[in-house]
mmCIF file of the N, C-alpha and C atoms, coordinates in Angstrom:
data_MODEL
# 
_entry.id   MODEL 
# 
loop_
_atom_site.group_PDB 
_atom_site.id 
_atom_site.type_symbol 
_atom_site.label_atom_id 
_atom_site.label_alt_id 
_atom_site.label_comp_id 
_atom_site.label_asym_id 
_atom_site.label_entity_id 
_atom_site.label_seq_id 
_atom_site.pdbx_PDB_ins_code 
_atom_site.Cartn_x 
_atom_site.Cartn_y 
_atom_site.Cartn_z 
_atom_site.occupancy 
_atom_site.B_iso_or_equiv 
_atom_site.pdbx_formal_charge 
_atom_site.auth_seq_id 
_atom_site.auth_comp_id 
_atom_site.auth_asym_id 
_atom_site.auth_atom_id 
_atom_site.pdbx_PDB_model_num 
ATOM 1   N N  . UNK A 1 1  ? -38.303 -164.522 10.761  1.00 0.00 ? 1  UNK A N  1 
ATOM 2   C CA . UNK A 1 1  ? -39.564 -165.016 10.276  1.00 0.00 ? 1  UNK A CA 1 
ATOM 3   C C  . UNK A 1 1  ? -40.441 -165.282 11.485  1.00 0.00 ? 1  UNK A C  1 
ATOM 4   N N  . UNK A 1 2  ? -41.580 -164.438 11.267  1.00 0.00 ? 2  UNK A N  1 
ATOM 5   C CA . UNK A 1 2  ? -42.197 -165.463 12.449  1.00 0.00 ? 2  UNK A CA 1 
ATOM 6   C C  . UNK A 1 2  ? -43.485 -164.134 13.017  1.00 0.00 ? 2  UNK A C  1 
ATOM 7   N N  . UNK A 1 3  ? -44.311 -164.161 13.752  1.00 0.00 ? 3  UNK A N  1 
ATOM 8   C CA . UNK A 1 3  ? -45.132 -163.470 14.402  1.00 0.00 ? 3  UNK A CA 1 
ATOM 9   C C  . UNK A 1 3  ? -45.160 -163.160 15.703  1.00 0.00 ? 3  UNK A C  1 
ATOM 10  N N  . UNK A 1 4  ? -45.317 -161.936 15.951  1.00 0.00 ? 4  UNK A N  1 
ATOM 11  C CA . UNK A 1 4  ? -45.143 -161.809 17.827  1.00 0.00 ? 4  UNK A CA 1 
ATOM 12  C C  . UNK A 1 4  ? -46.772 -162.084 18.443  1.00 0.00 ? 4  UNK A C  1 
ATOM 13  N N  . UNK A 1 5  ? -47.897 -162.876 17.684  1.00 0.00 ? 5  UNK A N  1 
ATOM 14  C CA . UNK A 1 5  ? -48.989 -162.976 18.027  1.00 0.00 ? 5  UNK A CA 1 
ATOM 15  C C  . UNK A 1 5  ? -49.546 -164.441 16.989  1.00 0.00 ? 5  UNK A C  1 
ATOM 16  N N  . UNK A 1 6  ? -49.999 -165.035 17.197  1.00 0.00 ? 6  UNK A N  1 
ATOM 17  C CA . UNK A 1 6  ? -50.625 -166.351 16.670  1.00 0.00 ? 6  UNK A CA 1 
ATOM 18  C C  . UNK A 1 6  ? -51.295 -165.787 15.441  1.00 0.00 ? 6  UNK A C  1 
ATOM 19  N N  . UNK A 1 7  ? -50.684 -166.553 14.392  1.00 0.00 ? 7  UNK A N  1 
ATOM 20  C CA . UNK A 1 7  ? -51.233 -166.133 13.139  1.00 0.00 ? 7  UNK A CA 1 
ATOM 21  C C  . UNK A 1 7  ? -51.830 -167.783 12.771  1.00 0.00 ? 7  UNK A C  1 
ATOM 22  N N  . UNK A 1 8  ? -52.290 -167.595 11.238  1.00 0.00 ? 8  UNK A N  1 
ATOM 23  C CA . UNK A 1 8  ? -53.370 -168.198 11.025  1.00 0.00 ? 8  UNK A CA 1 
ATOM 24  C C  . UNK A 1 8  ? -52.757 -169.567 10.537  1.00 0.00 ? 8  UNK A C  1 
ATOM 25  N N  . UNK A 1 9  ? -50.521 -169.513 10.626  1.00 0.00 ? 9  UNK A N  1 
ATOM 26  C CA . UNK A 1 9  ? -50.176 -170.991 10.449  1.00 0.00 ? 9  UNK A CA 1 
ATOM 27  C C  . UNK A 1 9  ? -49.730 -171.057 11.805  1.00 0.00 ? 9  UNK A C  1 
ATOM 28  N N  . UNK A 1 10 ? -49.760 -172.099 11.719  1.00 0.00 ? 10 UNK A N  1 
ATOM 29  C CA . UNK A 1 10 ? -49.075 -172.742 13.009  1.00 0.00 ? 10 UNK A CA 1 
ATOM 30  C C  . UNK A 1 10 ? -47.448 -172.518 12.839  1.00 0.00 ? 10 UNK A C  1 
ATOM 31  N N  . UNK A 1 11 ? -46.239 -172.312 12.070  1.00 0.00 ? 11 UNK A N  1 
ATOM 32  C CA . UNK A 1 11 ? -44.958 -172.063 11.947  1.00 0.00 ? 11 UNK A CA 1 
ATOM 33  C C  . UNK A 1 11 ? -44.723 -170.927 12.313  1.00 0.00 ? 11 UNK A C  1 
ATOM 34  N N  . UNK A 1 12 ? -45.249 -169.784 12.471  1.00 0.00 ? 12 UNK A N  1 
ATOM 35  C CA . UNK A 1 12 ? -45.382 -168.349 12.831  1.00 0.00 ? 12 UNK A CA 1 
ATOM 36  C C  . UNK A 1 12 ? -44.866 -168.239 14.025  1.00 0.00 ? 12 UNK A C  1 
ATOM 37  N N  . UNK A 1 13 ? -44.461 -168.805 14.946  1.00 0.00 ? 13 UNK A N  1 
ATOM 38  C CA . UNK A 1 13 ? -44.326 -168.478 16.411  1.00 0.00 ? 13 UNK A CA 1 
ATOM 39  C C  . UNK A 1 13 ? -43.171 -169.610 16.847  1.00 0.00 ? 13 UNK A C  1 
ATOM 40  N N  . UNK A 1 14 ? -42.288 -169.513 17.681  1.00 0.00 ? 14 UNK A N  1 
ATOM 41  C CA . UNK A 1 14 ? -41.807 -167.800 17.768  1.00 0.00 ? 14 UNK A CA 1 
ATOM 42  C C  . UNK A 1 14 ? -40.602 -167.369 16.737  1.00 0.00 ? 14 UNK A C  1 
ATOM 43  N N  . UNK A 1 15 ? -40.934 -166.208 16.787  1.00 0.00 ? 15 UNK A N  1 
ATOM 44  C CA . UNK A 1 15 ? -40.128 -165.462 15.755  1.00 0.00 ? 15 UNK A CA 1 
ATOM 45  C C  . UNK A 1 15 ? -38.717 -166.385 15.636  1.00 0.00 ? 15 UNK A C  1 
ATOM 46  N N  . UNK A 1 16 ? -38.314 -166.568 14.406  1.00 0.00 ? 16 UNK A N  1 
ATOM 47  C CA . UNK A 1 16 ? -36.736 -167.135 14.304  1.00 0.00 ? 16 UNK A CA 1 
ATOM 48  C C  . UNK A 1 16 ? -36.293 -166.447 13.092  1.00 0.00 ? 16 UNK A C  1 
ATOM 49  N N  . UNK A 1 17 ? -34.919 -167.512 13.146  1.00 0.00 ? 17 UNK A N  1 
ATOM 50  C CA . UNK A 1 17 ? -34.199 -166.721 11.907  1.00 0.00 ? 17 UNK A CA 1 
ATOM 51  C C  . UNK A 1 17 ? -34.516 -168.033 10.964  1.00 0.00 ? 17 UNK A C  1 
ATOM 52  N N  . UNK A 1 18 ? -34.357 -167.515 9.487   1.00 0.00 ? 18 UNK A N  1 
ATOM 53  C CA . UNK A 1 18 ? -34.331 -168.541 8.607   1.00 0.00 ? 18 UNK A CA 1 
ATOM 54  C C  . UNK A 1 18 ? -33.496 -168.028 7.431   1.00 0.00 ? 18 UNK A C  1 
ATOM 55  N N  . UNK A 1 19 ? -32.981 -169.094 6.696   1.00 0.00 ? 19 UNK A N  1 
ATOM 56  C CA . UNK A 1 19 ? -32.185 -169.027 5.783   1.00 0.00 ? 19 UNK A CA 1 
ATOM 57  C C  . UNK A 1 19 ? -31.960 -169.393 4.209   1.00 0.00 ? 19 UNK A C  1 
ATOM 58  N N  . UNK A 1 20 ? -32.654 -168.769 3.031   1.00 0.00 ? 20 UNK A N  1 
ATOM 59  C CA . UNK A 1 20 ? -32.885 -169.170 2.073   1.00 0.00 ? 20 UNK A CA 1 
ATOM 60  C C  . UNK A 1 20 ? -31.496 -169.041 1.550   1.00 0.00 ? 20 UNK A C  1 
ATOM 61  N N  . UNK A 1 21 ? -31.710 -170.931 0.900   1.00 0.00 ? 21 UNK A N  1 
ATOM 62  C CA . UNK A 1 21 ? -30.730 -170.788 -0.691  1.00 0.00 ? 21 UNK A CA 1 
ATOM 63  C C  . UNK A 1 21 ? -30.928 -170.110 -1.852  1.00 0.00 ? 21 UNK A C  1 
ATOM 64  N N  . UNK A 1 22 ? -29.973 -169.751 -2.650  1.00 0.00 ? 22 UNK A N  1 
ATOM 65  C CA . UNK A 1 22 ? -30.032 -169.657 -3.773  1.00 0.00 ? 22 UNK A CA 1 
ATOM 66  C C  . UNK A 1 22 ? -31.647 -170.129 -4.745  1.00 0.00 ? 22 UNK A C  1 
ATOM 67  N N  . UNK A 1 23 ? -31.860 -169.082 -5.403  1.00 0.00 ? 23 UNK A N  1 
ATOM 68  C CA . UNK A 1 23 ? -32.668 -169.518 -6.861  1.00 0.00 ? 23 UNK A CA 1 
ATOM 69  C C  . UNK A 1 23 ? -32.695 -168.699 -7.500  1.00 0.00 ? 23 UNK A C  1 
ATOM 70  N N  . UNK A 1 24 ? -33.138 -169.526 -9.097  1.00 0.00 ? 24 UNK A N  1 
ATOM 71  C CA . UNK A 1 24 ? -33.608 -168.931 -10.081 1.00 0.00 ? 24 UNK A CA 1 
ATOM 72  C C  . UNK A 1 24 ? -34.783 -167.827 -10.172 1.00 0.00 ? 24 UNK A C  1 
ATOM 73  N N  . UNK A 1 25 ? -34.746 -166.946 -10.501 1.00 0.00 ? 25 UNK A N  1 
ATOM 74  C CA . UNK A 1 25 ? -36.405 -166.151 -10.769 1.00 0.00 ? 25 UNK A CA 1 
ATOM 75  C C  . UNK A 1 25 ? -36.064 -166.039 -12.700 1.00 0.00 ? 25 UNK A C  1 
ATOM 76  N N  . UNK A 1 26 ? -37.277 -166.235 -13.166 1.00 0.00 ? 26 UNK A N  1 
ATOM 77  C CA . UNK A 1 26 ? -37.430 -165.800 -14.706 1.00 0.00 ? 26 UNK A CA 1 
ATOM 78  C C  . UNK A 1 26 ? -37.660 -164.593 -14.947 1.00 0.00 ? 26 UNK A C  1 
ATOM 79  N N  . UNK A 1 27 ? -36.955 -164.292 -15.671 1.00 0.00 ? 27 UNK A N  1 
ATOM 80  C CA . UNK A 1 27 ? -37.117 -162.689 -16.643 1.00 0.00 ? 27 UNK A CA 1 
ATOM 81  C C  . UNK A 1 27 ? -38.670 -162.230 -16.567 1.00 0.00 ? 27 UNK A C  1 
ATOM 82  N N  . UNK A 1 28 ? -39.517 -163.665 -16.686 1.00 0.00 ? 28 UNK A N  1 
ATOM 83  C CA . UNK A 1 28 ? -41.115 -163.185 -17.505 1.00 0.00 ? 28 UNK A CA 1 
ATOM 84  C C  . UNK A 1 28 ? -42.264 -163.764 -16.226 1.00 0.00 ? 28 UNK A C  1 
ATOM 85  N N  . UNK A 1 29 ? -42.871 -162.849 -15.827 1.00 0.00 ? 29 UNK A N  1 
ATOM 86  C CA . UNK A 1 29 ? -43.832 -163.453 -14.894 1.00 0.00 ? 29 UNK A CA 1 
ATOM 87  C C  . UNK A 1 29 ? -44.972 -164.249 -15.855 1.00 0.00 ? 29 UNK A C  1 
ATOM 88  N N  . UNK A 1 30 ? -45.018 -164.927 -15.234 1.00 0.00 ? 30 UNK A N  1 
ATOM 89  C CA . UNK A 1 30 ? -46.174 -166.000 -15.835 1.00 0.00 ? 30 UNK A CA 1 
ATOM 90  C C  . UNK A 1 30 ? -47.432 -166.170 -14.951 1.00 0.00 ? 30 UNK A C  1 
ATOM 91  N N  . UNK A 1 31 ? -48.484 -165.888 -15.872 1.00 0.00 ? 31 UNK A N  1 
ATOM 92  C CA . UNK A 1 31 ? -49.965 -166.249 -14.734 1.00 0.00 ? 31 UNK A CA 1 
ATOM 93  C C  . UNK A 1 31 ? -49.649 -167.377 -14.506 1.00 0.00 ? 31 UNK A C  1 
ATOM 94  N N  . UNK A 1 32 ? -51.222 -167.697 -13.497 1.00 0.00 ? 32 UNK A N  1 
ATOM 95  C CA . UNK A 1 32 ? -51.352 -169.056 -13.654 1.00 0.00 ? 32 UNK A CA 1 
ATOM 96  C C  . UNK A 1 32 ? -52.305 -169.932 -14.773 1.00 0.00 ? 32 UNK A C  1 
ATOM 97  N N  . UNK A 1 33 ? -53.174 -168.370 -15.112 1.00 0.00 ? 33 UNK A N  1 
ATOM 98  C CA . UNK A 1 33 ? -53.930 -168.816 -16.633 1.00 0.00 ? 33 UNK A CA 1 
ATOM 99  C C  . UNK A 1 33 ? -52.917 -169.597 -17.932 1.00 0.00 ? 33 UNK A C  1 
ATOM 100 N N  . UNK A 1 34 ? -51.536 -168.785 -18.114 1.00 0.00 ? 34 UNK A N  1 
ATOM 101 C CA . UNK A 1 34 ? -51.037 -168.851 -18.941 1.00 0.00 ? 34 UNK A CA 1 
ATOM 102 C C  . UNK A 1 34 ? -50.292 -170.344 -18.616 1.00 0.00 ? 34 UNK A C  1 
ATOM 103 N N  . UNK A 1 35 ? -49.943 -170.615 -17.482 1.00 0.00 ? 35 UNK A N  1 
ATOM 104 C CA . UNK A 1 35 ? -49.464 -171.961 -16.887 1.00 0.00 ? 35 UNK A CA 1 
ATOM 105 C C  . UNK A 1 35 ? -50.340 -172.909 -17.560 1.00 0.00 ? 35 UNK A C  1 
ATOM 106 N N  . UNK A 1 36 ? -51.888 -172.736 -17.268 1.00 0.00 ? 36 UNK A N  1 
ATOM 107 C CA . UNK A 1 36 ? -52.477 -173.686 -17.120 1.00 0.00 ? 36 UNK A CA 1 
ATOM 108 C C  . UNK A 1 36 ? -52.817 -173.846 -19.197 1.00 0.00 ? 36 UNK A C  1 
ATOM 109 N N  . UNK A 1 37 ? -52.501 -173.001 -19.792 1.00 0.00 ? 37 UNK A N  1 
ATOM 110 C CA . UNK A 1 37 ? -52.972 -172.978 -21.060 1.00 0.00 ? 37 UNK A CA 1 
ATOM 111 C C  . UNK A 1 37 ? -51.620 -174.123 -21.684 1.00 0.00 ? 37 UNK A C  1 
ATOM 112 N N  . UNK A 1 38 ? -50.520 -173.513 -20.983 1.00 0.00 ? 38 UNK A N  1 
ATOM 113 C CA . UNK A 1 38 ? -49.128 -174.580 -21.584 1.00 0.00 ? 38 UNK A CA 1 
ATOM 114 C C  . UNK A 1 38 ? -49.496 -175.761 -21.100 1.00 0.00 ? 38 UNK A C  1 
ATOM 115 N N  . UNK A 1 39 ? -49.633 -175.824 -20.204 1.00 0.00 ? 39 UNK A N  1 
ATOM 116 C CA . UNK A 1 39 ? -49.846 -177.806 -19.697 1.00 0.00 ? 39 UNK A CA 1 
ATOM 117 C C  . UNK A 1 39 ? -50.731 -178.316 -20.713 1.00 0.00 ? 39 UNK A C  1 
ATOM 118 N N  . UNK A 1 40 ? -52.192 -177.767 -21.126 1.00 0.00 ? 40 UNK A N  1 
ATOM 119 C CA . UNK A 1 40 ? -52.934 -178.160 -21.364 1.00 0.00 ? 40 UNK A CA 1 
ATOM 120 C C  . UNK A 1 40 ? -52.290 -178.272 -22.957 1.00 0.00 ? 40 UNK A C  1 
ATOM 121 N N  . UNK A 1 41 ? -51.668 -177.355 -23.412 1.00 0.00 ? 41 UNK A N  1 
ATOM 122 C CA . UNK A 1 41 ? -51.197 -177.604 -24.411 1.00 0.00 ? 41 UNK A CA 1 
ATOM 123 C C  . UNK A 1 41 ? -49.969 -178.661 -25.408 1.00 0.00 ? 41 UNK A C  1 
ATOM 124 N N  . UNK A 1 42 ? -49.404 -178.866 -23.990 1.00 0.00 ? 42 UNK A N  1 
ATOM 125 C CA . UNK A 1 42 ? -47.893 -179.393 -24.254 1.00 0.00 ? 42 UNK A CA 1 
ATOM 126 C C  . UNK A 1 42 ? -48.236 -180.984 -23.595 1.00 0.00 ? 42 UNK A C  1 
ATOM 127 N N  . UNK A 1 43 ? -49.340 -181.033 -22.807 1.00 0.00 ? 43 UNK A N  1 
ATOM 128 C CA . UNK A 1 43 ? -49.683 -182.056 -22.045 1.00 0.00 ? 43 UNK A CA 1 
ATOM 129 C C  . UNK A 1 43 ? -48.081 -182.528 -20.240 1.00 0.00 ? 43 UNK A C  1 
ATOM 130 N N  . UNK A 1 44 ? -47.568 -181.488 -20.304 1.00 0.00 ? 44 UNK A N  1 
ATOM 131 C CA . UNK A 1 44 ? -46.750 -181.148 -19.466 1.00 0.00 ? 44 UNK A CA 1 
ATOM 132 C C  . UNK A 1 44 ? -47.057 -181.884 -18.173 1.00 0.00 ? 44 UNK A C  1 
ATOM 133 N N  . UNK A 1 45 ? -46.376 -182.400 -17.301 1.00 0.00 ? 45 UNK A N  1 
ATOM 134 C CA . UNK A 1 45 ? -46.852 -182.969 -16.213 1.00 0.00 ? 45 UNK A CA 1 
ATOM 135 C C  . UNK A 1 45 ? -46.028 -182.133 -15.196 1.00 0.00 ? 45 UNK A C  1 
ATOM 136 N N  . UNK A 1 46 ? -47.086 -182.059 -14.199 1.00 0.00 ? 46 UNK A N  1 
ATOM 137 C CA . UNK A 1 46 ? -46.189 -181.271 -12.755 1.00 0.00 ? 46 UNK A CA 1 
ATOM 138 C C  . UNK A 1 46 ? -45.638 -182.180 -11.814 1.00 0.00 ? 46 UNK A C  1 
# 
């Protein structure tokens, strides 16, 4: 991960290794329209 030139975050430099855990991904991509229609609907809190 990482940039061999200054990018626009500051974590970019210098290149390293990194290591993701485990996750879930869902079957169904979801906008964020459709996100925002369930909250509004379900009154859902983030």
């Amino acid at each position: 991960m990482g940039a061999k030139f200054q990018s626009n975050t500051h974590d970019a430099m210098p290149i390293h290794e990194v290591v993701v855990d485990g996750f879930w991904m869902d079957e169904t991509e979801v906008t964020n329209a459709q996100f925002r229609d369930f909250v509004e609907a379900t009154g859902y809190r983030t």
